[in-house]
PDB file of N, H, CA, C and O in Angstrom:
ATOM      1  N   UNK A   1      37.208  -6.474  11.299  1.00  0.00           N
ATOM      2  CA  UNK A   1      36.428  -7.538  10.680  1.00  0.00           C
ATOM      3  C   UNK A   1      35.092  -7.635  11.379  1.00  0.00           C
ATOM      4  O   UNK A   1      35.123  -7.685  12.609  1.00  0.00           O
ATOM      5  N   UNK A   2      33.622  -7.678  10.607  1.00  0.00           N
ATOM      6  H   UNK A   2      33.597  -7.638   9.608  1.00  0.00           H
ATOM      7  CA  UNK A   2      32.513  -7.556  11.158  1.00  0.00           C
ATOM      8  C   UNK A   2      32.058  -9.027  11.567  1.00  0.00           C
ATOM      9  O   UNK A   2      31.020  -9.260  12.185  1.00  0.00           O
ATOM     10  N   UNK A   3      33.036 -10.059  11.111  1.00  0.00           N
ATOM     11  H   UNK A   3      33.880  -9.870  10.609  1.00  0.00           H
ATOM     12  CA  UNK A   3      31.998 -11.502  11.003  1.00  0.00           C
ATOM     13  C   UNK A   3      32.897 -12.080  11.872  1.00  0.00           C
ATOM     14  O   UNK A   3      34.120 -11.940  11.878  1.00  0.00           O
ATOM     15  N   UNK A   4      32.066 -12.874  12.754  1.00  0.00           N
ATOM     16  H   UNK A   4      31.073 -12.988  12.749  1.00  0.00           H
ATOM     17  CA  UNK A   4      32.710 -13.462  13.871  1.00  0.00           C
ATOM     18  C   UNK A   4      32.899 -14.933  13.551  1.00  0.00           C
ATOM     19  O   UNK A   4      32.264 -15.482  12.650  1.00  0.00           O
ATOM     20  N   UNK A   5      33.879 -15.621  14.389  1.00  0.00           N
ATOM     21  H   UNK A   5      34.395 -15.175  15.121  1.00  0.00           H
ATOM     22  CA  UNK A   5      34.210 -16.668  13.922  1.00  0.00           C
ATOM     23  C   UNK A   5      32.392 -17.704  14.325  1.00  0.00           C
ATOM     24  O   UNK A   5      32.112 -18.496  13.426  1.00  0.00           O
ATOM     25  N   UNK A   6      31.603 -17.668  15.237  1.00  0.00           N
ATOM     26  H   UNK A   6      31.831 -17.024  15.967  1.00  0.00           H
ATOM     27  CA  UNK A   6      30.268 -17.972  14.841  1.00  0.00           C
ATOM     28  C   UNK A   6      29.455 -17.433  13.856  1.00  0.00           C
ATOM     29  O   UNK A   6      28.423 -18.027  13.543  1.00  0.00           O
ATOM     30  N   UNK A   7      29.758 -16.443  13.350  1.00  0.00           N
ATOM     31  H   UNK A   7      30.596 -15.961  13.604  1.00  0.00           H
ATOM     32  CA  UNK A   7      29.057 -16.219  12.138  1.00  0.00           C
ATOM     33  C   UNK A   7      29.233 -16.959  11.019  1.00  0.00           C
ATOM     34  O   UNK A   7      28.507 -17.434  10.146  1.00  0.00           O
ATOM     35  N   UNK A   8      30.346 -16.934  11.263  1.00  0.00           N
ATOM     36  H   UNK A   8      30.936 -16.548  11.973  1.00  0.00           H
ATOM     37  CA  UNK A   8      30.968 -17.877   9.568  1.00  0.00           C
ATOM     38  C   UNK A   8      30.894 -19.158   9.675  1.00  0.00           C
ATOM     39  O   UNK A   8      31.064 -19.780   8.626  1.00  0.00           O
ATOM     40  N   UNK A   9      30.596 -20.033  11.068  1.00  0.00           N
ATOM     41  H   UNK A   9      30.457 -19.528  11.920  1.00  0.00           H
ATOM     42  CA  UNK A   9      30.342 -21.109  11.754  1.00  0.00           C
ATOM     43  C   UNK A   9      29.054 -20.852  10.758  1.00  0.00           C
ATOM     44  O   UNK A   9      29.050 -20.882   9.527  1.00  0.00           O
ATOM     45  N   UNK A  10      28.102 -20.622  11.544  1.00  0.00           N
ATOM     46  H   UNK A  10      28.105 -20.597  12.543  1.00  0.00           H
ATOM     47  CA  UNK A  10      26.487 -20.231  10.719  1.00  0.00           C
ATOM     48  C   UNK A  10      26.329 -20.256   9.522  1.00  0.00           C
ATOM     49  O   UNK A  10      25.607 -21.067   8.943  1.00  0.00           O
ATOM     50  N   UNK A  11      27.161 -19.133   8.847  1.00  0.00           N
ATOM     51  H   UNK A  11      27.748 -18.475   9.318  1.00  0.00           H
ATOM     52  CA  UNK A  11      26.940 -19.498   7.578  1.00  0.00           C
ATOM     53  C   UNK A  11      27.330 -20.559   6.890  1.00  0.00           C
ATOM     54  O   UNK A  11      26.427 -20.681   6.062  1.00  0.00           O
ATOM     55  N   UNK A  12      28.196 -21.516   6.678  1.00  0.00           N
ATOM     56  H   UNK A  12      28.929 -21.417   7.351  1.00  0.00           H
ATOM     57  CA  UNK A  12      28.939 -22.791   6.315  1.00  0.00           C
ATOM     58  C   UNK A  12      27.574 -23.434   6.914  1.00  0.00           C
ATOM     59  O   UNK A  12      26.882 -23.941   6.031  1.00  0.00           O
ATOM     60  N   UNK A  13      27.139 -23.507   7.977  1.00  0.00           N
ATOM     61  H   UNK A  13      27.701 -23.096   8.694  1.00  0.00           H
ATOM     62  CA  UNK A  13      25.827 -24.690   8.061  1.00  0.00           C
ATOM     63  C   UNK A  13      24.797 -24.508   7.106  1.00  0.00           C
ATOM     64  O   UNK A  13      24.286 -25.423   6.461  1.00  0.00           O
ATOM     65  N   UNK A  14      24.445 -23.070   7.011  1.00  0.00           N
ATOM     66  H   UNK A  14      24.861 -22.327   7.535  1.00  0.00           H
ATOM     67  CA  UNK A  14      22.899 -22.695   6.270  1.00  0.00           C
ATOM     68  C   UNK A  14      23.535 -22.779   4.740  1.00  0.00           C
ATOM     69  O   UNK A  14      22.686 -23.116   3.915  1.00  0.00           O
ATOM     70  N   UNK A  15      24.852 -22.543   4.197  1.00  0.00           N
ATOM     71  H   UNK A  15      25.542 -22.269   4.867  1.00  0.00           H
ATOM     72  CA  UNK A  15      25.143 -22.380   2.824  1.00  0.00           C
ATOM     73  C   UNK A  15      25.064 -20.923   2.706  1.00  0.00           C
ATOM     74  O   UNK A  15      24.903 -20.518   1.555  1.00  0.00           O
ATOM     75  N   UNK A  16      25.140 -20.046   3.627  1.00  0.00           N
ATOM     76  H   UNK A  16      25.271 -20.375   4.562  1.00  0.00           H
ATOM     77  CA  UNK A  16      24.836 -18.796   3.500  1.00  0.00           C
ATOM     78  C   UNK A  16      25.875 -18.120   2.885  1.00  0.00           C
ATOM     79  O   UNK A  16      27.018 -18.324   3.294  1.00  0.00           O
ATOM     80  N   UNK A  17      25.609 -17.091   1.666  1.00  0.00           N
ATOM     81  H   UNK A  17      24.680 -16.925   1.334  1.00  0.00           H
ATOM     82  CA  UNK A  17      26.322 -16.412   1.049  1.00  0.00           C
ATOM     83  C   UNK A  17      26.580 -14.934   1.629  1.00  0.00           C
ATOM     84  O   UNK A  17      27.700 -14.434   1.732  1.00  0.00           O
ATOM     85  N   UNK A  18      25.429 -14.340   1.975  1.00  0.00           N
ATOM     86  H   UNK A  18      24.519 -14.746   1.892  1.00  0.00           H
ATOM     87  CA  UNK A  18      25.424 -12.850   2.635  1.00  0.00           C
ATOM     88  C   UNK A  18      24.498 -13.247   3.562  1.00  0.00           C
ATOM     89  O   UNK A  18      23.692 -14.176   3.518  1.00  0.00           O
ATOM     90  N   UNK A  19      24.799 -12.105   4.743  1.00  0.00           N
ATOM     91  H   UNK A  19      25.454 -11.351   4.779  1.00  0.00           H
ATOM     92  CA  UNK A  19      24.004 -11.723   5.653  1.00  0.00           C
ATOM     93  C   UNK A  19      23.156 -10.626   5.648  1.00  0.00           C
ATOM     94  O   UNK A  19      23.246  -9.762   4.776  1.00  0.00           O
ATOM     95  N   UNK A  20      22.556 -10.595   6.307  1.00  0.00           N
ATOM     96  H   UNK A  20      22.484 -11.297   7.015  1.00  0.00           H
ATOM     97  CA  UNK A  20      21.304  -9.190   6.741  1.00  0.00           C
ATOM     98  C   UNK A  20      21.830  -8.766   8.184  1.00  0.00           C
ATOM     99  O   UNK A  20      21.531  -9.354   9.224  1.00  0.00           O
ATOM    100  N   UNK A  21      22.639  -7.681   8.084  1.00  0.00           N
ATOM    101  H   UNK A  21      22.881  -7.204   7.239  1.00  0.00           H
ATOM    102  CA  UNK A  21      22.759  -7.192   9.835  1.00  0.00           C
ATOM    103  C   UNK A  21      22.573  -5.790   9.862  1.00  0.00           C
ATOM    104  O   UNK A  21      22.618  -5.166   8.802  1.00  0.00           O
ATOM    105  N   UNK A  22      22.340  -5.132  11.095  1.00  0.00           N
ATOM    106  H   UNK A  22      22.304  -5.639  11.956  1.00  0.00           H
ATOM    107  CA  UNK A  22      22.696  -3.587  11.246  1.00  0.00           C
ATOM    108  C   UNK A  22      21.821  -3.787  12.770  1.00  0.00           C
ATOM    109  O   UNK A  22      21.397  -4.739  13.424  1.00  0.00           O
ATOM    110  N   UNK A  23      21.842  -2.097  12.903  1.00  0.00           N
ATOM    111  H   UNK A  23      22.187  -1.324  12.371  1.00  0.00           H
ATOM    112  CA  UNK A  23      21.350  -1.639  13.960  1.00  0.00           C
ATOM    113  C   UNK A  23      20.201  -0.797  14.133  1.00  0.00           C
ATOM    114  O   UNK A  23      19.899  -0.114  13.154  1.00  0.00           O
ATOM    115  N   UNK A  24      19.458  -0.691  15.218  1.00  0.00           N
ATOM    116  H   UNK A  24      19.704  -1.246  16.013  1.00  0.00           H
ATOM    117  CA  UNK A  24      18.413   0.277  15.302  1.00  0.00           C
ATOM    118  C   UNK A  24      18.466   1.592  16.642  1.00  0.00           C
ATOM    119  O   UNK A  24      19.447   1.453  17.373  1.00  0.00           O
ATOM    120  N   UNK A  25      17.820   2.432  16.897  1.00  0.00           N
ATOM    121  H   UNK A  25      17.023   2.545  16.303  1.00  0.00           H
ATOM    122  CA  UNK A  25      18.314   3.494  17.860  1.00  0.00           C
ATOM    123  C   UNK A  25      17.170   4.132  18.090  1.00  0.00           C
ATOM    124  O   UNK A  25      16.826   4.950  17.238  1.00  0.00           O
ATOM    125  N   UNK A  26      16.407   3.951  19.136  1.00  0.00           N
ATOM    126  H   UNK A  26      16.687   3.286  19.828  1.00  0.00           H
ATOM    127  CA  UNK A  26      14.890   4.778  19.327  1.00  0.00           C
ATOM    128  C   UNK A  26      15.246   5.882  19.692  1.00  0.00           C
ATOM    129  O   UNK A  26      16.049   6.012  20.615  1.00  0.00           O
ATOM    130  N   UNK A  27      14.491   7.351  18.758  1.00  0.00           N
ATOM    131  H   UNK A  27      13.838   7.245  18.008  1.00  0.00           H
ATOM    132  CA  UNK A  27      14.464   8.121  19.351  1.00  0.00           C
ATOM    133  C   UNK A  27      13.251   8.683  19.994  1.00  0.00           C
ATOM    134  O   UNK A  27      12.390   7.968  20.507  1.00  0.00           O
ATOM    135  N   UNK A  28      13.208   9.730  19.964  1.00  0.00           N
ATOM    136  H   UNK A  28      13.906  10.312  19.548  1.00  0.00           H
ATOM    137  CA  UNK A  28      11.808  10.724  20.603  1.00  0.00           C
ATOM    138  C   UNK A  28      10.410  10.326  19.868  1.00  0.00           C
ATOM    139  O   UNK A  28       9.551   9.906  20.644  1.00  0.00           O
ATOM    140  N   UNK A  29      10.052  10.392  18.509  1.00  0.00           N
ATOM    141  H   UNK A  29      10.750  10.733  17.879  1.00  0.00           H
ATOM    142  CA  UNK A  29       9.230  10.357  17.419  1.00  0.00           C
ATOM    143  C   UNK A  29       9.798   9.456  16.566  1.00  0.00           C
ATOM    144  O   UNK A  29       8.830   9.159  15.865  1.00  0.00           O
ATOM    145  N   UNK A  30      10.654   8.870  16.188  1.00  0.00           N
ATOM    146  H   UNK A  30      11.441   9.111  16.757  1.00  0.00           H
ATOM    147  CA  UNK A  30      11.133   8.117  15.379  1.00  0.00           C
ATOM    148  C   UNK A  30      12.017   6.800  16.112  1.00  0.00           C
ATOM    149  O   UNK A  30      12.459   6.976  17.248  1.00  0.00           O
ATOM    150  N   UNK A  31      12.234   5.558  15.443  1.00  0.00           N
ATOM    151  H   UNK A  31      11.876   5.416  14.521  1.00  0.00           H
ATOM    152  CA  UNK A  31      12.739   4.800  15.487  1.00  0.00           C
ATOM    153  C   UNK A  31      14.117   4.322  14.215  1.00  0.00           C
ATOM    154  O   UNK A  31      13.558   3.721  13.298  1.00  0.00           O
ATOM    155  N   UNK A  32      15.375   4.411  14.003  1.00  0.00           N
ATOM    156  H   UNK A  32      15.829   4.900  14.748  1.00  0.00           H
ATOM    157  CA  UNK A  32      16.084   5.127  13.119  1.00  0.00           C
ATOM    158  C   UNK A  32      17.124   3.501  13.125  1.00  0.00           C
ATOM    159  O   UNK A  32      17.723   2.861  13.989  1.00  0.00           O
ATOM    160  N   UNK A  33      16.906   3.377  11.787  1.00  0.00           N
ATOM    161  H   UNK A  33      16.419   3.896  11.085  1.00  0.00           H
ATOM    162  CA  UNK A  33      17.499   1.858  11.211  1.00  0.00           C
ATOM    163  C   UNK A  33      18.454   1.475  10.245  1.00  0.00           C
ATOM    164  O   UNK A  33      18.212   1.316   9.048  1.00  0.00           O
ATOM    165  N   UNK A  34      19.655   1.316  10.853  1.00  0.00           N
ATOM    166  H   UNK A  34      19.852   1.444  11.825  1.00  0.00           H
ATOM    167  CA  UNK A  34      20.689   0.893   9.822  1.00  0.00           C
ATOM    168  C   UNK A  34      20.856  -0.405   9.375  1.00  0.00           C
ATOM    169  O   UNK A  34      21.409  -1.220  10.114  1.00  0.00           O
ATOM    170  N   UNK A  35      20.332  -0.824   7.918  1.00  0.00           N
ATOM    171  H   UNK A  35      19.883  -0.162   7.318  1.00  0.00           H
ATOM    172  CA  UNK A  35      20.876  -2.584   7.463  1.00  0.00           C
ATOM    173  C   UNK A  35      22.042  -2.371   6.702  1.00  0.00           C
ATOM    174  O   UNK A  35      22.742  -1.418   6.361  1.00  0.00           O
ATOM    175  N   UNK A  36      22.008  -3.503   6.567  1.00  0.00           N
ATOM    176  H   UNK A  36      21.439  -4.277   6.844  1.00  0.00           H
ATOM    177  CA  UNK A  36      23.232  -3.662   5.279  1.00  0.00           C
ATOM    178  C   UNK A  36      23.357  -5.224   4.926  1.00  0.00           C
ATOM    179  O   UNK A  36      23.171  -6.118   5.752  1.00  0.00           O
ATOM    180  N   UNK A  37      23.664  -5.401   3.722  1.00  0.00           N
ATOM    181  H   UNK A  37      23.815  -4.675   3.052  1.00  0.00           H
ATOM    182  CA  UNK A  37      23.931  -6.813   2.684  1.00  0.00           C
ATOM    183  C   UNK A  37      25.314  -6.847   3.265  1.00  0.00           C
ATOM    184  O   UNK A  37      25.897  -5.778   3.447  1.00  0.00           O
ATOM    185  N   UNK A  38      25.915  -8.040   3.586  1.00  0.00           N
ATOM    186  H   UNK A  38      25.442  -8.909   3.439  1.00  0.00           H
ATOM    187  CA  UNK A  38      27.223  -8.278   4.092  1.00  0.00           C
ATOM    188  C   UNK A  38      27.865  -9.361   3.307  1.00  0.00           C
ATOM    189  O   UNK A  38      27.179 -10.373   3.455  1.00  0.00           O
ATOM    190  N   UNK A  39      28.904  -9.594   2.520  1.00  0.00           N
ATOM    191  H   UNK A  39      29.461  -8.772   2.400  1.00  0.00           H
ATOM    192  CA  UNK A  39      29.070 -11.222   2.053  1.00  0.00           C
ATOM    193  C   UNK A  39      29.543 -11.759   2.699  1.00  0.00           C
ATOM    194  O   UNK A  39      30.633 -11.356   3.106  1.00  0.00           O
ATOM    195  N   UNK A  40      29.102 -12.752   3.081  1.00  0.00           N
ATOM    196  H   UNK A  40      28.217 -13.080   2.751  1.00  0.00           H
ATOM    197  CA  UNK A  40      29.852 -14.086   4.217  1.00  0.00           C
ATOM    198  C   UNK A  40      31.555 -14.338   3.933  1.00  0.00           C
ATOM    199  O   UNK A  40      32.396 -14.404   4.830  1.00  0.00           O
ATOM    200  N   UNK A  41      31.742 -14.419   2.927  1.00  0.00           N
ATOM    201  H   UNK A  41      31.059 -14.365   2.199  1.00  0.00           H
ATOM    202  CA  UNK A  41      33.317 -14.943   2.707  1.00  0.00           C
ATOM    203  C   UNK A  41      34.529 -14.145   3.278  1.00  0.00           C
ATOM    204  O   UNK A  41      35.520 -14.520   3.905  1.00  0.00           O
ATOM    205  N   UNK A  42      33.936 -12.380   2.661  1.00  0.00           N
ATOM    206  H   UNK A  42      33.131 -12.075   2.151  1.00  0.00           H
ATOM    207  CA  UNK A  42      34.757 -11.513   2.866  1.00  0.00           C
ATOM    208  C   UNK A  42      34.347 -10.257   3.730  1.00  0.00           C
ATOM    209  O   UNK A  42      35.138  -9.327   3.889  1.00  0.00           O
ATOM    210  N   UNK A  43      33.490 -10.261   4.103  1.00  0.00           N
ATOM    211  H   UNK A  43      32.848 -11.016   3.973  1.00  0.00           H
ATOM    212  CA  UNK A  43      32.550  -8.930   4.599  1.00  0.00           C
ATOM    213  C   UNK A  43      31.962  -7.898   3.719  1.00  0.00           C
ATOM    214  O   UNK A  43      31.080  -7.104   4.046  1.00  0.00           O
ATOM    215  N   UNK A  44      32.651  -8.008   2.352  1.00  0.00           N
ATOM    216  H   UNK A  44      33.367  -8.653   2.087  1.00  0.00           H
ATOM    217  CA  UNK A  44      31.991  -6.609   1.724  1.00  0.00           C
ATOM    218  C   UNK A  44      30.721  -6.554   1.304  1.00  0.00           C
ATOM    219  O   UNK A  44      30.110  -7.317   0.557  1.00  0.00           O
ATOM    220  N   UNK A  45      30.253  -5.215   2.060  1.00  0.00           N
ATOM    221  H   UNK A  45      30.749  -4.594   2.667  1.00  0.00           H
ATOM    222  CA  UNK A  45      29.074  -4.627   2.153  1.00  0.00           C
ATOM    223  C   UNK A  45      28.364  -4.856   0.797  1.00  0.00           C
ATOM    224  O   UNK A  45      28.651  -4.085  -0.119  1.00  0.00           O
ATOM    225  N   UNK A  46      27.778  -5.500   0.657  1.00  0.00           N
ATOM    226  H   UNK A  46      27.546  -6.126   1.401  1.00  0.00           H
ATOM    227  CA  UNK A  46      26.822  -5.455  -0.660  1.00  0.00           C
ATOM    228  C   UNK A  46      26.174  -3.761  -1.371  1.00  0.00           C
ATOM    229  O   UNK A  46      26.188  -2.957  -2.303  1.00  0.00           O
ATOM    230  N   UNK A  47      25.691  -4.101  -0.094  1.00  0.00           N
ATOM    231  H   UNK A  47      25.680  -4.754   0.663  1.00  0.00           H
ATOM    232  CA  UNK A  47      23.993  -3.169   0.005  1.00  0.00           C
ATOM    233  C   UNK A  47      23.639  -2.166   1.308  1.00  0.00           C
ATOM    234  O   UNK A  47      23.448  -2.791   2.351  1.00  0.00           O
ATOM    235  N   UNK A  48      23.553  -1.084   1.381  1.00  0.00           N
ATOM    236  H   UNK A  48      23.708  -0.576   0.534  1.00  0.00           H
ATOM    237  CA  UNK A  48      23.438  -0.882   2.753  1.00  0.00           C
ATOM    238  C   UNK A  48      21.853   0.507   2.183  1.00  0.00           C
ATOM    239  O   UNK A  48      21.693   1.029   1.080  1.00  0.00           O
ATOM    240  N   UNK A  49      20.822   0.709   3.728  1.00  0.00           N
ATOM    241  H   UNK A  49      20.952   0.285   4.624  1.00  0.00           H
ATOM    242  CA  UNK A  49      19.886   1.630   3.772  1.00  0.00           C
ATOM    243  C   UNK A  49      19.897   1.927   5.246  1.00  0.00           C
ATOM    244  O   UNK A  49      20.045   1.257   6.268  1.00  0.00           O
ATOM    245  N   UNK A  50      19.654   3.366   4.921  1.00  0.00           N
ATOM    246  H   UNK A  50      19.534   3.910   4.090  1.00  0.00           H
ATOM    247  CA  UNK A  50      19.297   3.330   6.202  1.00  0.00           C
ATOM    248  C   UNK A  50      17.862   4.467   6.425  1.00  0.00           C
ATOM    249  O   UNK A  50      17.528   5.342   5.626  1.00  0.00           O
ATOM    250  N   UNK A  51      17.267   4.169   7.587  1.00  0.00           N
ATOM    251  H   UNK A  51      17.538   3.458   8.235  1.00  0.00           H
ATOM    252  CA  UNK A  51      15.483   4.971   7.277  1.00  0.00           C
ATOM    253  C   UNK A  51      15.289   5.208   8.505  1.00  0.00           C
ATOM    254  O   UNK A  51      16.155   5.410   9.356  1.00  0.00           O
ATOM    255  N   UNK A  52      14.038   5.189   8.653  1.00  0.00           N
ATOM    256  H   UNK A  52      13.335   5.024   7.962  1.00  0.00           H
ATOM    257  CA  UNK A  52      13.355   5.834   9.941  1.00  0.00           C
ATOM    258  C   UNK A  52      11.825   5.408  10.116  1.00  0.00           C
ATOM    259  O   UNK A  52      10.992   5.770   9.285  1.00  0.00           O
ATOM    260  N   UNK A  53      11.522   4.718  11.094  1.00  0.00           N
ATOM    261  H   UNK A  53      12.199   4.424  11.769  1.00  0.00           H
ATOM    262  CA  UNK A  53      10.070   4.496  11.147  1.00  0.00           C
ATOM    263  C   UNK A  53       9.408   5.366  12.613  1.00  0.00           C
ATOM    264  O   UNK A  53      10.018   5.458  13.678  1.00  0.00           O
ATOM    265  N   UNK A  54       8.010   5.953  12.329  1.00  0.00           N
ATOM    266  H   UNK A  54       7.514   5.878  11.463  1.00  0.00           H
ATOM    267  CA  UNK A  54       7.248   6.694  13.287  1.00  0.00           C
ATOM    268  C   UNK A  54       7.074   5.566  14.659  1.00  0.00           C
ATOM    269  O   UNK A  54       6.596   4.434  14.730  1.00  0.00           O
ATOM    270  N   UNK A  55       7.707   6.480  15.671  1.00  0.00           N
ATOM    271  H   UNK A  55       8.095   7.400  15.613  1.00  0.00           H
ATOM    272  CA  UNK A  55       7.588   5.630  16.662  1.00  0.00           C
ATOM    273  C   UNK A  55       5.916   5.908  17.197  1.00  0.00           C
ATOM    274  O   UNK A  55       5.465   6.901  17.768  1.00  0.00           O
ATOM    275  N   UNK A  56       5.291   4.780  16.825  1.00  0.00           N
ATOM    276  H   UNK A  56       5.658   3.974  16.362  1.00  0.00           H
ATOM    277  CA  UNK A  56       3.763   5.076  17.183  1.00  0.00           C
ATOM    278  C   UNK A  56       3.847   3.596  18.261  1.00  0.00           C
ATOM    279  O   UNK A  56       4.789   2.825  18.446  1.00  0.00           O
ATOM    280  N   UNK A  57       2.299   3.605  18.906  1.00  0.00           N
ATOM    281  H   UNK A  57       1.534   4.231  18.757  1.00  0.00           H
ATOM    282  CA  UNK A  57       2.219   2.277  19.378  1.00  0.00           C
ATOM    283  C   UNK A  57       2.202   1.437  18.787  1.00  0.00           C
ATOM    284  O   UNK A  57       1.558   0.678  19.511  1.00  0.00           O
ATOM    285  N   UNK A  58       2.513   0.699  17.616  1.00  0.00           N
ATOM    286  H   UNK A  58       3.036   1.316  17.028  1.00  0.00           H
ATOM    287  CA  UNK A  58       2.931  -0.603  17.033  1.00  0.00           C
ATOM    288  C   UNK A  58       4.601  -0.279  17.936  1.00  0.00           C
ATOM    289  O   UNK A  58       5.002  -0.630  19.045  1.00  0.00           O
ATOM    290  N   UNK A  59       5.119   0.393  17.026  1.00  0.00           N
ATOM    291  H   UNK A  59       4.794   0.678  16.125  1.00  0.00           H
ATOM    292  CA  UNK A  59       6.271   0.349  17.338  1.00  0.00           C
ATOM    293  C   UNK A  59       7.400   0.125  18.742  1.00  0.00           C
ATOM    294  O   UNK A  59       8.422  -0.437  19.138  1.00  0.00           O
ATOM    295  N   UNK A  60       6.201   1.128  19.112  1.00  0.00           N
ATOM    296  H   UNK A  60       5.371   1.584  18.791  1.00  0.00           H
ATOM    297  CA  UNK A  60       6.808   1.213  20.907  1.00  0.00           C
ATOM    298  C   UNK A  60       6.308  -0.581  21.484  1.00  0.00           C
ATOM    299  O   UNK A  60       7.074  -1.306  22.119  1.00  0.00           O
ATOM    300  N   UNK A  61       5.230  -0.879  21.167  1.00  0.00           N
ATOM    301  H   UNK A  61       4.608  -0.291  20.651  1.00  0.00           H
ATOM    302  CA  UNK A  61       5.038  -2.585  21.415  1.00  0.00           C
ATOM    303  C   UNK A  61       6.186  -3.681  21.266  1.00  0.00           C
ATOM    304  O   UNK A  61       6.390  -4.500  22.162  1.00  0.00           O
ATOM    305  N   UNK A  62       7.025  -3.648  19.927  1.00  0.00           N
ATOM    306  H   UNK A  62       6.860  -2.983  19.199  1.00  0.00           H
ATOM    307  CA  UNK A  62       8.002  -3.857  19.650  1.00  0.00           C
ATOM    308  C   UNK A  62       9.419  -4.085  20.305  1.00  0.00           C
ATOM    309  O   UNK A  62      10.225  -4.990  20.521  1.00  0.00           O
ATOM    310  N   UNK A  63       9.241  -2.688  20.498  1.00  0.00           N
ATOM    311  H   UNK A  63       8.586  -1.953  20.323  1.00  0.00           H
ATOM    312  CA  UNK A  63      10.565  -2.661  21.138  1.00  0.00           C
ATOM    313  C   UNK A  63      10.471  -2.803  22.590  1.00  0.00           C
ATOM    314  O   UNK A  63      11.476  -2.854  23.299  1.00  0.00           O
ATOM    315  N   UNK A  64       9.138  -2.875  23.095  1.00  0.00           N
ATOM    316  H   UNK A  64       8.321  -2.834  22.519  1.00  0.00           H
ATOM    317  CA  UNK A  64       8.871  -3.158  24.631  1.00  0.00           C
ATOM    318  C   UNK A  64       9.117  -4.321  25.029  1.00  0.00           C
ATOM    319  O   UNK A  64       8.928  -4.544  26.225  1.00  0.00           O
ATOM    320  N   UNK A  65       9.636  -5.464  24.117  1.00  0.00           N
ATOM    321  H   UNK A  65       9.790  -5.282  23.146  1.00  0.00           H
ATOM    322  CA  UNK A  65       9.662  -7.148  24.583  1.00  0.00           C
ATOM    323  C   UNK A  65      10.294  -7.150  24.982  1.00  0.00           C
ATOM    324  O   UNK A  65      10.681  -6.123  25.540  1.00  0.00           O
ATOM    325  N   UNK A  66      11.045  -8.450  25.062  1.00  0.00           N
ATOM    326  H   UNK A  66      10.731  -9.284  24.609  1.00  0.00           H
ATOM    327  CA  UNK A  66      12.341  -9.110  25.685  1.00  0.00           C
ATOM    328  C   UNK A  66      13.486  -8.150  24.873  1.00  0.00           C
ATOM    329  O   UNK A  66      14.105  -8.555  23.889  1.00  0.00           O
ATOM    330  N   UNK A  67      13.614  -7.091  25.343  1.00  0.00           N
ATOM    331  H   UNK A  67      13.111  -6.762  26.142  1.00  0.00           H
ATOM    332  CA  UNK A  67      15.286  -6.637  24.826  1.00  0.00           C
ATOM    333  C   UNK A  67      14.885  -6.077  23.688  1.00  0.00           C
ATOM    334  O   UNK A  67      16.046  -5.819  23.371  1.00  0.00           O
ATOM    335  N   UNK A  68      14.320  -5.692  22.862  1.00  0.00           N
ATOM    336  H   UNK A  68      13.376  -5.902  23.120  1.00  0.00           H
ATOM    337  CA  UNK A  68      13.892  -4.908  21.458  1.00  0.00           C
ATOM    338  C   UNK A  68      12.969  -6.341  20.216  1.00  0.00           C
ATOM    339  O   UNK A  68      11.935  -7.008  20.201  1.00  0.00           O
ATOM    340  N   UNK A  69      14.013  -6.160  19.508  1.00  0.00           N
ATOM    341  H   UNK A  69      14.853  -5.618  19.521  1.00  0.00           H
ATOM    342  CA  UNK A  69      13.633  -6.725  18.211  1.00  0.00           C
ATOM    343  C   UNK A  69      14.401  -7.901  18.234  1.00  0.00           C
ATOM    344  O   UNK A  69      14.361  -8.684  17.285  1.00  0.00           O
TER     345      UNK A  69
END
């Protein structure tokens, strides 16, 4: 099960139906991004993409903060 019992806490406050979650993974030249549509009630995946953005200096700025994104 992907949704934690604070998640579903969260959602019941906001009225939230789906979520927006995934992960990201810097590599060498690229920065490489998994989302996905989640439904709050049950977990199933709506929607999912996954891409790649040029790790240039915007990017590397980014991920240089407090802990990433």
């Amino acid at each position: 099960m992907i949704l934690s019992r604070q998640v579903q806490r969260l959602t019941a406050q906001h009225n939230a139906r789906s979520i927006l979650m995934g992960t990201y993974a810097q590599g060498q030249d690229y920065v490489y991004v998994s989302a996905r549509v989640v439904r709050a009630g049950d977990a199933m995946v709506l929607g999912s993409a996954d891409f790649r953005l040029p790790l240039n200096n915007n990017t590397r700025s980014l991920l240089e903060g407090q802990g990433g994104w």
